[in-house]
Structures are given as structure tokens and as C-alpha cells.
KELO-422643 format. One record per residue (C-alpha): residue number from 1; chain; x, y, z; residue in three letters. Coordinates in steps of 0.1 Angstrom, whole numbers, always signed. Each point is the difference from the previous one (the first is absolute). Layout:
// residues N
pt num=NUM | cadena=A | px=X | py=Y | pz=Z | residuo=ALA
...
// end
This chain:
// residues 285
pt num=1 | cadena=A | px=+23 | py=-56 | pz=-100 | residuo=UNK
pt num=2 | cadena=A | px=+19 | py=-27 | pz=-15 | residuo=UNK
pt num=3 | cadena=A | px=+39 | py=-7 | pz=+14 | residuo=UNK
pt num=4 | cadena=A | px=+20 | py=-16 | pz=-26 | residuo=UNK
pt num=5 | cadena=A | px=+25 | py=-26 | pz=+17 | residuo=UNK
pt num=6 | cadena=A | px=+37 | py=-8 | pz=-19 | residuo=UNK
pt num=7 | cadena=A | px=-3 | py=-40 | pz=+11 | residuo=UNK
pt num=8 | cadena=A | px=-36 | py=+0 | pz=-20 | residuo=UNK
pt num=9 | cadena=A | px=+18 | py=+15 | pz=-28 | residuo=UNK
pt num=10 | cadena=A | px=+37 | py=-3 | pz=-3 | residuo=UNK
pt num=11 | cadena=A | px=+17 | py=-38 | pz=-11 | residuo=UNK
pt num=12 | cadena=A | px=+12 | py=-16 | pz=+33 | residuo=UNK
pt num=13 | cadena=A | px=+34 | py=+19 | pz=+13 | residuo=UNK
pt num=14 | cadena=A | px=+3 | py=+20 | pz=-25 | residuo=UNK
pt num=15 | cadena=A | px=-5 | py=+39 | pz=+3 | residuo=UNK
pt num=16 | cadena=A | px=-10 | py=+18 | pz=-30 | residuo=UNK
pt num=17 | cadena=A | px=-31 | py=-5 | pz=-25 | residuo=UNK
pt num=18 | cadena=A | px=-8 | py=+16 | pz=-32 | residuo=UNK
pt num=19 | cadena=A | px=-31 | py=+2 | pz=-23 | residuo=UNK
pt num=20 | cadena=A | px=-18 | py=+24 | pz=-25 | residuo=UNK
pt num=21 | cadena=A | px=-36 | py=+14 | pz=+9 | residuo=UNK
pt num=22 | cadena=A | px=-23 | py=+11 | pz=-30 | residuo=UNK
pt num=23 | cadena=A | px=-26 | py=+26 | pz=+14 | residuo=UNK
pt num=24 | cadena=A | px=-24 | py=-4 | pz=-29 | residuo=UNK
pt num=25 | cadena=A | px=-28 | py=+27 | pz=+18 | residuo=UNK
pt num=26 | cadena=A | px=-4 | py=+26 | pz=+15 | residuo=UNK
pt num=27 | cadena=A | px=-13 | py=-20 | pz=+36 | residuo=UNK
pt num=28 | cadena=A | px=+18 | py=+5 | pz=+30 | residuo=UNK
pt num=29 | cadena=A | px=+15 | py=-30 | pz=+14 | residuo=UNK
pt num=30 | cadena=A | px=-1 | py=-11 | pz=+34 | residuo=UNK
pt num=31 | cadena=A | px=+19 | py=+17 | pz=+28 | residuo=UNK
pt num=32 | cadena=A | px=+27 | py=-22 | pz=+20 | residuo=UNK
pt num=33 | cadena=A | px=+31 | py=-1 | pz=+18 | residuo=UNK
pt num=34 | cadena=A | px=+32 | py=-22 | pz=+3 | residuo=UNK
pt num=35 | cadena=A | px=+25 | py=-18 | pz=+16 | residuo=UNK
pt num=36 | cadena=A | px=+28 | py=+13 | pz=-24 | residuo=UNK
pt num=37 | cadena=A | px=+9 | py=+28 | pz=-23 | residuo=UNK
pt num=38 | cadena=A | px=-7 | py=+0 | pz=-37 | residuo=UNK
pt num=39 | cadena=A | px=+9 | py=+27 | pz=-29 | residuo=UNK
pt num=40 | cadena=A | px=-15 | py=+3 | pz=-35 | residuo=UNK
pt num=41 | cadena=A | px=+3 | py=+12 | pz=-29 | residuo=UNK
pt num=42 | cadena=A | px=-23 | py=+13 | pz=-26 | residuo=UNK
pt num=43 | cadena=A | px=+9 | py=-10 | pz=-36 | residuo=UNK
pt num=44 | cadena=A | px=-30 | py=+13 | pz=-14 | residuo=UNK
pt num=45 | cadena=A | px=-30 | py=+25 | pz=+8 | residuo=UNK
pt num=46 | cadena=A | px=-12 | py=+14 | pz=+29 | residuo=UNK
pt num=47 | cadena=A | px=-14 | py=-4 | pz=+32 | residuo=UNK
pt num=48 | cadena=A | px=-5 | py=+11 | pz=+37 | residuo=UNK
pt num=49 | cadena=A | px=+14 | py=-12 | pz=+30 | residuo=UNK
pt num=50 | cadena=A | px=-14 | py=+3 | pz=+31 | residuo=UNK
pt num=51 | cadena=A | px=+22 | py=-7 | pz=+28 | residuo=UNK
pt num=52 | cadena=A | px=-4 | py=+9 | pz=+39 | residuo=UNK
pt num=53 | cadena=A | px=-26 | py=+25 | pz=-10 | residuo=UNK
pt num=54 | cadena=A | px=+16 | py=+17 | pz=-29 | residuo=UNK
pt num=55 | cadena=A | px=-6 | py=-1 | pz=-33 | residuo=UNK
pt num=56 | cadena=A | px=+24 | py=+2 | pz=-31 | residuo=UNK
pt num=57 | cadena=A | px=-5 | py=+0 | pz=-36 | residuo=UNK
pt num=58 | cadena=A | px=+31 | py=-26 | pz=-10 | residuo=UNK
pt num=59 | cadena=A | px=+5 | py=+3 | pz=-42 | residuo=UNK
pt num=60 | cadena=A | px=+22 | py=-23 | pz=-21 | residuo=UNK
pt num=61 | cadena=A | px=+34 | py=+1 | pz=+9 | residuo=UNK
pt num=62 | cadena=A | px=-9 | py=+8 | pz=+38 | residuo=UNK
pt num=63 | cadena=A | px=+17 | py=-25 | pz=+29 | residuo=UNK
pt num=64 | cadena=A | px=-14 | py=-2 | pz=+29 | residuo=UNK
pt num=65 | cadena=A | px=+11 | py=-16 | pz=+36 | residuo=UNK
pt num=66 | cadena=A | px=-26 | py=-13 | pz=+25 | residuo=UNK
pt num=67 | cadena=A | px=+11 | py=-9 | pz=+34 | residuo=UNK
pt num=68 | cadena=A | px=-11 | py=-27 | pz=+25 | residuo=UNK
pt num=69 | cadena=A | px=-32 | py=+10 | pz=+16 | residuo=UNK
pt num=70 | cadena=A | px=-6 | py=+27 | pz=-24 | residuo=UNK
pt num=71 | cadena=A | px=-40 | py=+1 | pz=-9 | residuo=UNK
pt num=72 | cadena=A | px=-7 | py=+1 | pz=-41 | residuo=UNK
pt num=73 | cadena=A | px=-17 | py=-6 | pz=-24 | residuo=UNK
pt num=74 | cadena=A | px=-6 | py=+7 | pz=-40 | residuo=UNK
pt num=75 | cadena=A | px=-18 | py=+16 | pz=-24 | residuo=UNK
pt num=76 | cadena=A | px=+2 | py=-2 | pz=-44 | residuo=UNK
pt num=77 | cadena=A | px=+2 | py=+37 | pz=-6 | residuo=UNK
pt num=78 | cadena=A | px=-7 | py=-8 | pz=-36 | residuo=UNK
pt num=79 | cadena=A | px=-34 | py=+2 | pz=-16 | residuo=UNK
pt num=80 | cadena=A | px=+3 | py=-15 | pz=-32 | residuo=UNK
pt num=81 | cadena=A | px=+31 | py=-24 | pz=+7 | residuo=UNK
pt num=82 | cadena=A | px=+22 | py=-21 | pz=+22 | residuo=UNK
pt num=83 | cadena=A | px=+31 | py=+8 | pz=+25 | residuo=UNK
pt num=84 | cadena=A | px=+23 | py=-29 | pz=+6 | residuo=UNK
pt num=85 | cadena=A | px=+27 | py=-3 | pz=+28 | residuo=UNK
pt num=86 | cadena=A | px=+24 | py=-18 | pz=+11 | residuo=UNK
pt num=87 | cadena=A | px=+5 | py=-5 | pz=+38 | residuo=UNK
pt num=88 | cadena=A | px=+27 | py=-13 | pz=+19 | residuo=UNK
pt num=89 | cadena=A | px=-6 | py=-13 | pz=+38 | residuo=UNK
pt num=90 | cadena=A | px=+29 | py=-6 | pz=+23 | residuo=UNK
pt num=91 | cadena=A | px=+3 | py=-6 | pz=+40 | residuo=UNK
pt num=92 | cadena=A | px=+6 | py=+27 | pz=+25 | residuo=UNK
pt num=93 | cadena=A | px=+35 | py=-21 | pz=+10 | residuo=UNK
pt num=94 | cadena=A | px=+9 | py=+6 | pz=-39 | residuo=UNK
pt num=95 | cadena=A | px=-5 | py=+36 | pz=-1 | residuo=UNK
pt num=96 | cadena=A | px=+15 | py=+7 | pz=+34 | residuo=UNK
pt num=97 | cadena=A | px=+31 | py=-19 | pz=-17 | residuo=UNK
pt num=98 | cadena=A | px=+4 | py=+17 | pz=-36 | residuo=UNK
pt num=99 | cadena=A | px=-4 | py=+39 | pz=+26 | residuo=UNK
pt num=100 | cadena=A | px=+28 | py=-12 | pz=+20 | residuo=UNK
pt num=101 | cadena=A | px=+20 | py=-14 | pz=-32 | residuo=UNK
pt num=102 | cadena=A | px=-7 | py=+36 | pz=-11 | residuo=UNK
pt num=103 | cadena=A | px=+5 | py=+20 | pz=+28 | residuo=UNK
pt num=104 | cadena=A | px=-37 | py=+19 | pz=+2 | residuo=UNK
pt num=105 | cadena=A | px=-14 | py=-1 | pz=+34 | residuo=UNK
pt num=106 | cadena=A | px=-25 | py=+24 | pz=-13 | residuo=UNK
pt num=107 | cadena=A | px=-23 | py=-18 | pz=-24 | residuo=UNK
pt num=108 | cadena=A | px=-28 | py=-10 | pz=+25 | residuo=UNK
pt num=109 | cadena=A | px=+1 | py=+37 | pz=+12 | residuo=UNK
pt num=110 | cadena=A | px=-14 | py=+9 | pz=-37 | residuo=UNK
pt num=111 | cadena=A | px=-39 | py=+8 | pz=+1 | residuo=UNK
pt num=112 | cadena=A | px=-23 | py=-25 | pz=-21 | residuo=UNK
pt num=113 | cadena=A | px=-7 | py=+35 | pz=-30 | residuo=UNK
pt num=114 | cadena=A | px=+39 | py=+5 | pz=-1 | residuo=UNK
pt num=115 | cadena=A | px=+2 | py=-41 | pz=-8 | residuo=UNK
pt num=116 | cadena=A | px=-5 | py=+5 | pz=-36 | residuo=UNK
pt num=117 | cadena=A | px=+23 | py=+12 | pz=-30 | residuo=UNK
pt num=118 | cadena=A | px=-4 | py=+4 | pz=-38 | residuo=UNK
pt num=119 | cadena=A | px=+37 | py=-19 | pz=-14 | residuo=UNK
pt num=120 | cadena=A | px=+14 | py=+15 | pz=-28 | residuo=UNK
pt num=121 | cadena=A | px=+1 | py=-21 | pz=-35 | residuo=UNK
pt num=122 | cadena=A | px=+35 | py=-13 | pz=+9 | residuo=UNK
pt num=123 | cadena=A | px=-8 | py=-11 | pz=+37 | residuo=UNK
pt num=124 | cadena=A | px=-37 | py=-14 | pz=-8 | residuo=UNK
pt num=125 | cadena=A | px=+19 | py=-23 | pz=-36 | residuo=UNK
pt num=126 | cadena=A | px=+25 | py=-12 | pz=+25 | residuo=UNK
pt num=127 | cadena=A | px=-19 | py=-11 | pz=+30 | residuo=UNK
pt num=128 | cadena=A | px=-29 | py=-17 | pz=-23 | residuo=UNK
pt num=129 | cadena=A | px=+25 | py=-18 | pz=-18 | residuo=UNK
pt num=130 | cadena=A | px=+14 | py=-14 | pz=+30 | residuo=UNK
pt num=131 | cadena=A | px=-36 | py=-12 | pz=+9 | residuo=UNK
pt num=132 | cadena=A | px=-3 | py=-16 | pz=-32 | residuo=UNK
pt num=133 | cadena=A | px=+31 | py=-17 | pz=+5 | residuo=UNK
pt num=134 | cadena=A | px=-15 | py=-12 | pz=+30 | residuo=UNK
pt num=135 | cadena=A | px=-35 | py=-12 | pz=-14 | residuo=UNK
pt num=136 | cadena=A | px=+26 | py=-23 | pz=-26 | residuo=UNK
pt num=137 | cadena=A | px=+23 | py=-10 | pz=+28 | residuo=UNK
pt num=138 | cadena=A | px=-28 | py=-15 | pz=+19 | residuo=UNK
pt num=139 | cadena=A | px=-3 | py=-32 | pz=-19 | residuo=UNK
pt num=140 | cadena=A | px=+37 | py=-8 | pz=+0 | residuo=UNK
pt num=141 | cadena=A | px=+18 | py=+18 | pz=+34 | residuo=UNK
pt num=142 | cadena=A | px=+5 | py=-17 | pz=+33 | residuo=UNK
pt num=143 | cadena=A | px=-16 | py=+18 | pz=+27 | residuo=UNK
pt num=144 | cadena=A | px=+32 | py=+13 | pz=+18 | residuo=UNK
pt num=145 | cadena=A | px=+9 | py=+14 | pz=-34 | residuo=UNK
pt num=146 | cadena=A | px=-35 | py=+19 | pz=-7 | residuo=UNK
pt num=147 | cadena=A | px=+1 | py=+10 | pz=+35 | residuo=UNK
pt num=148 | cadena=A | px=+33 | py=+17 | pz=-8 | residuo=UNK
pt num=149 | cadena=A | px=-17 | py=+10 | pz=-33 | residuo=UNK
pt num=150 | cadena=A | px=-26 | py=+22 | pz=+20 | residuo=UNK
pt num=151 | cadena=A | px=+21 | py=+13 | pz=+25 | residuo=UNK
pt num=152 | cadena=A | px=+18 | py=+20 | pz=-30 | residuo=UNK
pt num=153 | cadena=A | px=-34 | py=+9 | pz=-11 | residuo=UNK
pt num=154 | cadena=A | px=-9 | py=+18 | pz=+31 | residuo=UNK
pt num=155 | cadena=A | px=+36 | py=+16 | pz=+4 | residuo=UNK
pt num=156 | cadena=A | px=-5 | py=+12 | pz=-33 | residuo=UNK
pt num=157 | cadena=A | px=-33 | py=+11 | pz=+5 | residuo=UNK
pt num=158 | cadena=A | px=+12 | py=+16 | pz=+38 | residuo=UNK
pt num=159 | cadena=A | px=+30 | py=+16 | pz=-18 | residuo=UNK
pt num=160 | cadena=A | px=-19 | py=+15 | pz=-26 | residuo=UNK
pt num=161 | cadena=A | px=-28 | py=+15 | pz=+26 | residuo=UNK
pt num=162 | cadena=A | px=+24 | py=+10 | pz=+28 | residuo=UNK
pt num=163 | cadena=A | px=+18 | py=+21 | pz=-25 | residuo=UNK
pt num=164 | cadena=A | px=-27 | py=+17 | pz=-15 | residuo=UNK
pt num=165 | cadena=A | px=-16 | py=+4 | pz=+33 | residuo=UNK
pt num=166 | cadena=A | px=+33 | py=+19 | pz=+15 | residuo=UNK
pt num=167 | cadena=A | px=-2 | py=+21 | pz=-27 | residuo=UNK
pt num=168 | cadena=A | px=-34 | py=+12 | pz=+2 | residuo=UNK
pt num=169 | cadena=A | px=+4 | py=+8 | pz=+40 | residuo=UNK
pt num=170 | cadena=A | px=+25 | py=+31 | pz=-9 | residuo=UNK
pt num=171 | cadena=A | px=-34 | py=+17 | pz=+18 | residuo=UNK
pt num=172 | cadena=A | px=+5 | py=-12 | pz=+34 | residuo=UNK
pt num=173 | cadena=A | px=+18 | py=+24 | pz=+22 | residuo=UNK
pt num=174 | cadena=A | px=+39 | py=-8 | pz=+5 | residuo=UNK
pt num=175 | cadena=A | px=-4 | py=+1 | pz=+37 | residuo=UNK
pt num=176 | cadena=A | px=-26 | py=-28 | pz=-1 | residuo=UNK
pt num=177 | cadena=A | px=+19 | py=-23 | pz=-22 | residuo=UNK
pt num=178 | cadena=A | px=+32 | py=+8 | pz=+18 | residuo=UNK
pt num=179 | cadena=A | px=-15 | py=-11 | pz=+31 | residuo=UNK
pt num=180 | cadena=A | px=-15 | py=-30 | pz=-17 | residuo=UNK
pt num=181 | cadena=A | px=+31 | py=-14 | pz=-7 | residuo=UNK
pt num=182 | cadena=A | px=+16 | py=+8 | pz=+32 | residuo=UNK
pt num=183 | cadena=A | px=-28 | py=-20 | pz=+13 | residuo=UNK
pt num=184 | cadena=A | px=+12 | py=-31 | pz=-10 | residuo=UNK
pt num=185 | cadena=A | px=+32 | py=-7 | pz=+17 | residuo=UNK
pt num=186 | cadena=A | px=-5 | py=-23 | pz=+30 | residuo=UNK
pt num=187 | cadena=A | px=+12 | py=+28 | pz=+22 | residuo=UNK
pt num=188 | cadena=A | px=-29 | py=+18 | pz=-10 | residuo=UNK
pt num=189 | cadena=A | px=-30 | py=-21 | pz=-4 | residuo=UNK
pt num=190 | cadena=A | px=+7 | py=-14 | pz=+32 | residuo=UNK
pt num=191 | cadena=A | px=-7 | py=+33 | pz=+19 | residuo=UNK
pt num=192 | cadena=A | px=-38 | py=+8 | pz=-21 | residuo=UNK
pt num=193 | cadena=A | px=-18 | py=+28 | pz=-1 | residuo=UNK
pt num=194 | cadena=A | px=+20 | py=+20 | pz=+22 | residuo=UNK
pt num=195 | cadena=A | px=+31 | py=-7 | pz=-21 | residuo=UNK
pt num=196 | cadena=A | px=-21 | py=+9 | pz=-32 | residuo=UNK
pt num=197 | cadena=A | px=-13 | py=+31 | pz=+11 | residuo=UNK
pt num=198 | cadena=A | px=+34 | py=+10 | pz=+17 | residuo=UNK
pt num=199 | cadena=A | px=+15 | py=-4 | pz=-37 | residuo=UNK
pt num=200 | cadena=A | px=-27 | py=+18 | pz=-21 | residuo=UNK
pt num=201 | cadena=A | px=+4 | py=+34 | pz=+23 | residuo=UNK
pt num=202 | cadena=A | px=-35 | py=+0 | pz=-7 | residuo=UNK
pt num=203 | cadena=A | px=-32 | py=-3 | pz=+29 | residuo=UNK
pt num=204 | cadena=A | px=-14 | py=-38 | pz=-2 | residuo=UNK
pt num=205 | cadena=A | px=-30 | py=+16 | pz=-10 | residuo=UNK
pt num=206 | cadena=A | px=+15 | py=+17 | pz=-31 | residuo=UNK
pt num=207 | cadena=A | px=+23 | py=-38 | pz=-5 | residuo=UNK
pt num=208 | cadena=A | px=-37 | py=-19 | pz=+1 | residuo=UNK
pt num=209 | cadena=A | px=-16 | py=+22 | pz=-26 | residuo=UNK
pt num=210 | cadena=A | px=+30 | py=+1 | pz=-24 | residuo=UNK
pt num=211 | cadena=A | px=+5 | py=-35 | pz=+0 | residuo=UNK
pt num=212 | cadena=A | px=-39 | py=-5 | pz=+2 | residuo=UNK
pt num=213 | cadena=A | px=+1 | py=+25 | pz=-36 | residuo=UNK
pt num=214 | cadena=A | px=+31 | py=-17 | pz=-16 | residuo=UNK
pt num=215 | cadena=A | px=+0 | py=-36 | pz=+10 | residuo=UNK
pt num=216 | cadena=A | px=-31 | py=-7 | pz=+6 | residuo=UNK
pt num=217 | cadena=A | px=+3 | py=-14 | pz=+40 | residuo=UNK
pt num=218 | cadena=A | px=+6 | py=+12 | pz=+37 | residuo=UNK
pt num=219 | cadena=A | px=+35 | py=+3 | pz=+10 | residuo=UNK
pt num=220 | cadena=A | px=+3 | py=-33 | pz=+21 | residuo=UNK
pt num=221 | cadena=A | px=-15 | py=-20 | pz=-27 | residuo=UNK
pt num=222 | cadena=A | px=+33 | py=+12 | pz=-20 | residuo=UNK
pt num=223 | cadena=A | px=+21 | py=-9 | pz=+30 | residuo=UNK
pt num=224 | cadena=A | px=-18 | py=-33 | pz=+3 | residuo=UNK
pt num=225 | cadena=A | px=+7 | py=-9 | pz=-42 | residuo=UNK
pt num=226 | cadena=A | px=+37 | py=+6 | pz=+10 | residuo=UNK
pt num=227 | cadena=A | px=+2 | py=-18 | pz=+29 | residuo=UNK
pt num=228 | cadena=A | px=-18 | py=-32 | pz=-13 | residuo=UNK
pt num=229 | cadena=A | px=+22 | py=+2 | pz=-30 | residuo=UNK
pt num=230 | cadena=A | px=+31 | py=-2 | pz=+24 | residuo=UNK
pt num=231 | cadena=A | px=-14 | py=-29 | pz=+17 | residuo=UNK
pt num=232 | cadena=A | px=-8 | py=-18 | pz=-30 | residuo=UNK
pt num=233 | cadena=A | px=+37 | py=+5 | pz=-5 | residuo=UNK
pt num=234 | cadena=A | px=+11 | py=-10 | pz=+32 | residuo=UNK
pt num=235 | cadena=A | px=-22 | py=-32 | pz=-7 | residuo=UNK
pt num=236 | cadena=A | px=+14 | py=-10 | pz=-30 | residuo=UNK
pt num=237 | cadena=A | px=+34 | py=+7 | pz=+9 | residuo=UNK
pt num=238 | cadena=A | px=+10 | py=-8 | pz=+39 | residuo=UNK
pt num=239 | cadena=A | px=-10 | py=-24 | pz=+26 | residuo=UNK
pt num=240 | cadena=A | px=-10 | py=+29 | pz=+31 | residuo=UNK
pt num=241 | cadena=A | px=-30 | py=-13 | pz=+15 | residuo=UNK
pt num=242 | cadena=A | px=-31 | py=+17 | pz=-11 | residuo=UNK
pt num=243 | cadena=A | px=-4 | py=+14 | pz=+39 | residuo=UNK
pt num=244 | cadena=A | px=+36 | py=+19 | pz=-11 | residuo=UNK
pt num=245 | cadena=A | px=-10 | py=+16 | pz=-35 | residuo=UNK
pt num=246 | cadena=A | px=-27 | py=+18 | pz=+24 | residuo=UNK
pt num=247 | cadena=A | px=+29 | py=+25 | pz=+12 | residuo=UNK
pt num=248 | cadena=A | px=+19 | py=-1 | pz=-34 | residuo=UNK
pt num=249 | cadena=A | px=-29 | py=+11 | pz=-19 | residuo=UNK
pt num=250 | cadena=A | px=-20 | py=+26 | pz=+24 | residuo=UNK
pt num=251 | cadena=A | px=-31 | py=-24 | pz=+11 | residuo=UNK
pt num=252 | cadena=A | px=+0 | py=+3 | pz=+38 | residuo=UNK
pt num=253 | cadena=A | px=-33 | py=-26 | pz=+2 | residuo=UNK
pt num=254 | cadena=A | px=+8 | py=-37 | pz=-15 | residuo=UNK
pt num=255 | cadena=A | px=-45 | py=-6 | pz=-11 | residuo=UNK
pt num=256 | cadena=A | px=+1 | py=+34 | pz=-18 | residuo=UNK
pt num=257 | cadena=A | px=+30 | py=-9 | pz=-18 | residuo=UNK
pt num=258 | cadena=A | px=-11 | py=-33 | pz=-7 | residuo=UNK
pt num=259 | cadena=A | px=-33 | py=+13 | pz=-15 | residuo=UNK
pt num=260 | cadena=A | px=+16 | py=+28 | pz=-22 | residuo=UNK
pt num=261 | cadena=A | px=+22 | py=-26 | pz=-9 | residuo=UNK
pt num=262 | cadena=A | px=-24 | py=-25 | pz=-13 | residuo=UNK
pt num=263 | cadena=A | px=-21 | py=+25 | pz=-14 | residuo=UNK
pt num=264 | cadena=A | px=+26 | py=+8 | pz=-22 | residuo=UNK
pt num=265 | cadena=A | px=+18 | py=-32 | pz=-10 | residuo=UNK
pt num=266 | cadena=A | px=-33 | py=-23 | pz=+6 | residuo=UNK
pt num=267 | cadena=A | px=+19 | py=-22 | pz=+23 | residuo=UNK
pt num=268 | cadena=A | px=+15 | py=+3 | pz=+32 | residuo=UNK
pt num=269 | cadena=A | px=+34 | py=+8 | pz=+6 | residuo=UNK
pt num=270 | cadena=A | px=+11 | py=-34 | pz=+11 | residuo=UNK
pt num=271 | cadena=A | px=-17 | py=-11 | pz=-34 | residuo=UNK
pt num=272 | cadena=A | px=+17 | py=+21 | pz=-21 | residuo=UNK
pt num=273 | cadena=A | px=+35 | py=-8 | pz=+16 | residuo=UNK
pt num=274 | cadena=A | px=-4 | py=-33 | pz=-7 | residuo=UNK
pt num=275 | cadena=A | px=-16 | py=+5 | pz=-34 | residuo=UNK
pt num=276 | cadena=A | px=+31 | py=+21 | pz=-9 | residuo=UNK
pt num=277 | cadena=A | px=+21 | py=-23 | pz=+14 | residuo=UNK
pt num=278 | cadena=A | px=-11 | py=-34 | pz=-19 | residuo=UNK
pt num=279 | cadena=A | px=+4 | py=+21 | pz=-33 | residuo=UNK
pt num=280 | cadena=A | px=+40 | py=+3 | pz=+11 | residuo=UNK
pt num=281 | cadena=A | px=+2 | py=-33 | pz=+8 | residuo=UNK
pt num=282 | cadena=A | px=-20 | py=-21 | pz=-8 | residuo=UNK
pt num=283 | cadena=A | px=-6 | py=-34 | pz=+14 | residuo=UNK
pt num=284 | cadena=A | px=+16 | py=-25 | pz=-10 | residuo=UNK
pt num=285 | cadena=A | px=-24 | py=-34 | pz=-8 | residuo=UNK
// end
């Protein structure tokens, strides 16, 4: 299987890159993976998406978020015609910005299937005219400005999903999302499982299949999504040794942190501090 990599792809230092794919049979292309997240957008006809063995028929209209290391691939559901989209890459580091910027810890906890949503005329006009603004502002932009210029893109585009996806969970039982969000203060997190199950009232058996059914993962992959998402924070934002975000955050072994963390971000935690850190100052030549 192929693995896509964002320094093969992606203009030197910069974090986001955009193109339209024309799927003009009905051939399935190849599988892959990748080093960063991507989201498209179907702006006309139809196809399926195959993604971490699921499949989905994606029409016109559709958008759709792929996450690093996701496995996918395509496939023209049109007989007699082609499906264009539009797809927009961006790095791990980028994403787990625009979440915090937005307050949604829970966005990596969503199951590839529930990745999808049909916008509505308004939303769909809106967000492609921002792409096409961005096609145009290509030639004459600096790069700081059209990264800036994409970062409102995927807010947008975030906004726009989170909302609709908040609505549509009016299924999952209140004591589940009640203890979901009780789940992410520090004071928490920081105590697991234990601490989870303690707050559903529930068995952990009955916590892992409800999660499992609603969220697609296993109860300490939520807590870890949470707890990486406060250390990226902690990153970004103090100067604690790493060895000291271990008890901040709920890691109690420094290599498993470090290789949940790099899963995640791509880069290891020292990386990204510093990463962050030349973006809010800058060096001076």
C-alpha cells in the first residue's frame, strides 16, 4: 500500500495544499495512507469512498474528512459521466490547532462513516466560494497571508461540520455525553478509566460498548484524544519540561506518550514545541 508523505507533496513550510481530482471512470484507484489529514468536497457526481474498510456512496454536495493514517481509496460511481472534487490536505499540527481554537476535543473520537455530511445550498455556495477565492489568491498572496487564507477555510469548514454533527447526536444517551464532557477537565482525564466509569454509573463493560456504538472507539482511546490534546496545549503554551506534562496530562510512562504523541502530531513533542514556538517568534536573520 502506498503512504503518501506531506514533504513529497506540500511547498516547503507551508501546511496546507489544495487541488481538484476528475474521476473520469468507473476504476478504483489505488489504496494509500498519509502523513496528514485531508477533506474534500464533491462539486459534481458521485462516487464511493472506501476508507479503513468502509465503504460510502459520497454524492455532489457531500464533504468529507480523512484523517492521518486513515486507509482509502476511490471509485467514479458514474457510468456515463465524470465526478470532480476538490480536496484540501493540511498537517496533523494544523488541525490539532483550528480543534483547540474551537474548543472540540472530540473530532478524532468520530468514526471514519460518521466523517461525512451532505451541506446545505447555503453552506456548500459559501465554502466553494472561499476555495475559489483561494485558487485566484494563489498567483498574487504571500504565503503567510494564504496560509491565513486556509486556516479560515478549515474553521469554516470545522464550524460548519461540528454544528451539524452536534445536532445529529440528539441519539446518544444524556448520561454518555454528560460524562464525555466531564471527561475532559484535567481533574478527570488524569484519573482514566476508573474516573470514566465512576462518572457514567454505568459497568466498564456497558461504557466500552456504548462508546464502541456511538463514537466509534474503546474508552481509553477517548481518554488518550483528550489527553494529547492537552499536551499539545501545554506544548504550545508553557515551558514544563515534557518529563512534567506526563503528570498534568494522565501518561504515567514517558515512550508511550511519546509514541501516541507522534502518532498524532507526526513529530515528537520536543519537535512540535519548537515548531510552535519559531511560528511565535520567529528568528530574527
Amino acid at each position: 500500500m502506498q503512504k503518501l508523505n506531506y514533504i513529497d507533496i506540500f511547498e516547503s513550510n507551508f501546511s496546507y495544499f489544495i487541488a481538484d481530482t476528475v474521476f473520469a471512470d468507473t476504476s478504483i484507484t489505488q489504496l494509500h495512507t498519509h502523513n496528514f489529514c485531508e477533506f474534500f468536497i464533491v462539486k459534481h457526481g458521485e462516487l464511493i469512498h472506501y476508507n479503513n474498510g468502509s465503504a460510502s456512496v459520497i454524492k455532489q454536495g457531500d464533504i468529507c474528512f480523512v484523517l492521518q493514517d486513515d486507509q482509502h481509496c476511490f471509485q467514479n460511481n458514474l457510468k456515463d459521466g465524470e465526478t470532480v472534487i476538490t480536496n484540501i490536505a493540511f498537517s496533523p499540527t494544523e488541525l490539532q490547532l483550528v480543534l483547540v481554537y474551537l474548543q472540540y476535543s472530540s473530532f478524532a473520537s468520530i468514526s471514519a462513516e460518521k466523517r461525512q455530511l451532505l451541506l446545505d445550498e447555503v453552506s456548500l455556495a459559501t465554502i466553494l466560494k472561499h476555495i475559489d477565492e483561494i485558487y485566484k489568491l494563489t498567483v498574487t498572496s504571500s504565503r503567510s497571508q494564504l496560509q491565513s487564507i486556509f486556516r479560515l477555510l478549515l474553521v469554516q469548514v470545522l464550524v460548519t461540520f461540528i454544528g451539524n454533527t452536534q445536532r445529529s447526536e440528539v441519539n446518544t444517551p444524556i448520561w454518555l455525553t454528560t460524562a464525555c464532557s466531564q471527561m475532559e477537565k484535567p481533574v478527570n482525564f488524569c484519573k482514566g478509566i476508573p474516573r470514566f466509569v465512576e462518572l457514567t454509573g454505568r459497568t466498564q463493560e456497558h461504557l466500552t460498548r456504548s462508546i464502541k456504538k456511538y463514537f466509534g472507539i474503546s474508552p481509553s482511546e477517548f481518554i488518550n484524544n483528550i489527553r494529547l490534546l492537552e499536551a499539545s496545549r501545554l506544548l504550545r503554551n508553557t515551558s514544563k519540561p515534557v518529563g512534567d506534562l506526563l503528570a498534568d496530562t494522565g501518561f504515567e510512562n514517558a515512550s508511550y506518550f511519546n509514541r501516541l504523541f507522534k502518532e498524532r502530531f507526526g513529530i515528537s513533542p520536543l519537535k512540535y514545541r519548537f515548531s510552535n514556538y519559531r511560528i511565535v517568534n520567529p528568528v530574527v536573520n
